[in-house]
N, C-alpha and C positions, 0 to 999 in steps of 0.2 A: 236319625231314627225314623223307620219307617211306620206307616200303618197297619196296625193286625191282621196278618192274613188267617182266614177261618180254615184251618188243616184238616178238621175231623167235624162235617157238618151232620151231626149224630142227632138230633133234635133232644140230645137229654134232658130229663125234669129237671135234678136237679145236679147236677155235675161238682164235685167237689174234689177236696184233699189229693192235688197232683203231687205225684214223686216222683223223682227222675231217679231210673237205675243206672249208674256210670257204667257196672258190667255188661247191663246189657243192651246201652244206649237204645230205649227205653223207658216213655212214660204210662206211670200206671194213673190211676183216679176211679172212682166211684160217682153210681148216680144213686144218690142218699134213697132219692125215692120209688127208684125200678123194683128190687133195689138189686144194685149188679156193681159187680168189680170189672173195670177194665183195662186193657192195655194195647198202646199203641207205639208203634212203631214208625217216626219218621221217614228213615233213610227208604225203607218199603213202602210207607202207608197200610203196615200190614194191619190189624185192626181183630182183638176178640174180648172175648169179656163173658165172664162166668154170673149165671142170677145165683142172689143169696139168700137165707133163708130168711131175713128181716133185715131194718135199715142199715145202711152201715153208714156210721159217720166219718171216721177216719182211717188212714192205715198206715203203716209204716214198712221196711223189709228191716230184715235180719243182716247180720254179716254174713250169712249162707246164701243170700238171696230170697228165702222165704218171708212171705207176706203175713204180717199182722195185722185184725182189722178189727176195730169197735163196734162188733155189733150193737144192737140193741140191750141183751141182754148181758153183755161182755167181752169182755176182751179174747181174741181166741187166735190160735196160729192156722194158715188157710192151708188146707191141701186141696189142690186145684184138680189133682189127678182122680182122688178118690172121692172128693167129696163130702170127706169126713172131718170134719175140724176138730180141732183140739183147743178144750176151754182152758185158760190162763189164771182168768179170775172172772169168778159172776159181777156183773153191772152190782153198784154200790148203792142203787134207787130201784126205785117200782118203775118197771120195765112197762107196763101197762101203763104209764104217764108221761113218760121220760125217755129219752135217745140218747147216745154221743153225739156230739157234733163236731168241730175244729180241731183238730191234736196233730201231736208230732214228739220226733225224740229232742231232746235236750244235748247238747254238742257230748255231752257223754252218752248218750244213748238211753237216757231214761225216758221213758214215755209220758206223758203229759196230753191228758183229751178234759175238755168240758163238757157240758151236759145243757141242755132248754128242753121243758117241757112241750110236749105236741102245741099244746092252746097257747105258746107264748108267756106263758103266767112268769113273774120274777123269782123263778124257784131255780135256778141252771146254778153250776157248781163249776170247779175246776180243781182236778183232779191227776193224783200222781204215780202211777202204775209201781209198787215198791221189792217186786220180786214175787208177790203172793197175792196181794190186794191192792184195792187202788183207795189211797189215802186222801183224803179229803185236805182242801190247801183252804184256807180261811182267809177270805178276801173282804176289804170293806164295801158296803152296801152292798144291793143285790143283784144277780146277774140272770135275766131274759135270755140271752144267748151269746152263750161263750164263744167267741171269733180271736180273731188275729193273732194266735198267737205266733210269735219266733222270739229267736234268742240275737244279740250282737256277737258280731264274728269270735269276739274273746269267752262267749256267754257267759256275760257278766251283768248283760241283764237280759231282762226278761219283757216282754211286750204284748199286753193283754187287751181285747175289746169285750163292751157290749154291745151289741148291734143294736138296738133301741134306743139306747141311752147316749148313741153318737161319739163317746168315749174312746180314747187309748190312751191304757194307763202303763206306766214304765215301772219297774222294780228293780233295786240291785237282787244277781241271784248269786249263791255263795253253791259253786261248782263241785265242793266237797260234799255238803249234808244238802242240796236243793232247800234251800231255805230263802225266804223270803222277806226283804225290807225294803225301808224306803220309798214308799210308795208317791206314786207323783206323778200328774196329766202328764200327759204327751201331746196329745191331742185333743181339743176340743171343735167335735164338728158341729157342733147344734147351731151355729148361726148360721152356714151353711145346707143345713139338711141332709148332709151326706153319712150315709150308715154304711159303720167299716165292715168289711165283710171277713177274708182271709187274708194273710199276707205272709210274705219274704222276708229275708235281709238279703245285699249283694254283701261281696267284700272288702266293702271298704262302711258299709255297717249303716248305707241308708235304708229305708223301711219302705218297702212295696205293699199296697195296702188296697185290695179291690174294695170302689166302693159301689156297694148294690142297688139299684135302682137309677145311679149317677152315669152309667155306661161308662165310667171311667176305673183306668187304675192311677194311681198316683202315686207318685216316689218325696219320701219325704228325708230331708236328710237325719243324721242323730240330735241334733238340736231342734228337730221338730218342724223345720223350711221346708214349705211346700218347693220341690224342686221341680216336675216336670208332671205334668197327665198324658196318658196313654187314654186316648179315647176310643171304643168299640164301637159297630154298629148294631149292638145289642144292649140293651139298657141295663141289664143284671150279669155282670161278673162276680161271681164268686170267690176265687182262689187264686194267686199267681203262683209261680216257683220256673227255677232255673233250670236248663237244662241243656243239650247237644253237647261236641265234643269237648267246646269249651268253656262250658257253661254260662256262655252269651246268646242262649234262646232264654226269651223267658214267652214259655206258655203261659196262659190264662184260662181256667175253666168258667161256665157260662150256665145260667139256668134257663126254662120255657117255663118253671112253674107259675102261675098265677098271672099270667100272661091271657088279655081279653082277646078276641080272633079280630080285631083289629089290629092292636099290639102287634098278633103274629104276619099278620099281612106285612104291616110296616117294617118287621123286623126280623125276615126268615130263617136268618141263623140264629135265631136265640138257641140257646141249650148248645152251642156246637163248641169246639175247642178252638182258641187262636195261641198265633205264638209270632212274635218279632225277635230280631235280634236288636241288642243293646252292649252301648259301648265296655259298662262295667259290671264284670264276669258277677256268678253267684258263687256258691258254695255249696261242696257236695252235703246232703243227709247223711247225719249220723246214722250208723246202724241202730237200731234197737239192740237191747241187750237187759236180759229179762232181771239179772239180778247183780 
């Protein structure tokens, strides 16, 4: 395994939610706080990206190709051409307090995004897109900022953070009704220090888990084994996910926010995109699929 090479030194704030399109070998991601959609192209380095009308926290594409994206104030389908977006469902919070932040589809294509308030406060949520509105999942204690989520290759469970609380908690998920039990640590980083950020699964169902502030990713297996670190030369990665022909890149998105001009001295590519290759493959995103 090699060292991350930085492919797209873009200085983004905050760089988030990669998806790799298999059609169009092609990664898309958002900078939460430009705030703007982007897409880049390896085999080119081709490189564009659309600004939005507010934050976007996460996105997903369609089986058509078309892009879903969590705004601020809701869920909406993107037309890139015109401009015009099409709302899904209004956000289920006071948009004046509250964002999306970490989401993705469930291996059936159901939508699943969390919520943290602007000031951090323990008010975030996690939330399940149900064809019309996004239904509130009731989780125990409270959640600062909803992160990590992915499912295991069978998605049979489910794998959720709080970024504060140094947490990843595991749930059996029941694939028929998205229902939720057994809940139970995965992870505890707080002796550590390490705040989970965004994460993966490969296929063989270990968990890729950027942790932010730590310049590392880490692979843990399904028992919880820390198995391997991917270290950056930037202290804040965000997000990993799978991606080329055969889904043995795995990119990494990267922040510059709240970065002192020391910091960026010492560490020019912060905000930029890396990607390595790795022995075992990923798996492709489910399509979204509204109902």
């Amino acid at each position: 395994m090699t060292t991350p090479a930085c492919i797209l030194d873009g200085h983004f704030d905050l760089a988030e939610s990669p998806v790799w399109s298999v059609a169009e070998q092609a990664l898309w991601f958002v900078d939460i706080n430009a705030p703007a959609l982007h897409r880049y192209d390896p085999a080119s380095a081709a490189h564009r990206h659309w600004s939005m009308p507010e934050a976007i926290g996460c996105i997903a594409l369609d089986r058509h190709g078309r892009l879903i994206a969590a705004l601020r104030d809701g869920l909406y389908r993107l037309d890139l051409t015109s401009g015009r977006h099409h709302l899904l469902a209004a956000a289920p919070y006071d948009a004046g307090l509250m964002r999306f932040n970490d989401g993705r589809c469930d291996r059936q294509g159901r939508l699943w995004a969390g919520t943290m308030t602007d000031d951090r406060r323990p008010h975030g949520a996690l939330y399940r897109f149900d064809g019309r509105q996004f239904v509130r999942q009731e989780l125990a204690g409270s959640i600062a900022i909803s992160n990590g989520l992915a499912w295991s290759p069978d998605g049979r469970i489910l794998y959720h953070a709080d970024t504060p609380a140094m947490q990843v908690h595991a749930y059996d998920y029941d694939i028929a009704t998205a229902e939720l039990s057994n809940r139970r640590l995965f992870l505890d980083l707080r002796a550590v220090g390490e705040r989970p950020d965004g994460a993966t699964v490969d296929s063989a169902g270990n968990y890729w888990l950027a942790l932010y502030g730590a310049g590392k990713v880490a692979q843990f297996s399904p028992a919880g084994e820390r198995l391997r670190e991917i270290h950056l030369p930037v202290k804040a990665p965000t997000m990993p996910c799978f991606g080329g022909p055969d889904l043995r890149t795995l990119f990494i998105t990267t922040a510059r926010q709240k970065h002192t001009p020391e910091e960026l001295e010492k560490m020019p590519l912060a905000g930029g995109i890396f990607s390595l290759r790795v022995e075992i493959p990923g798996l492709p995103e489910a399509p979204f699929i509204s109902a």
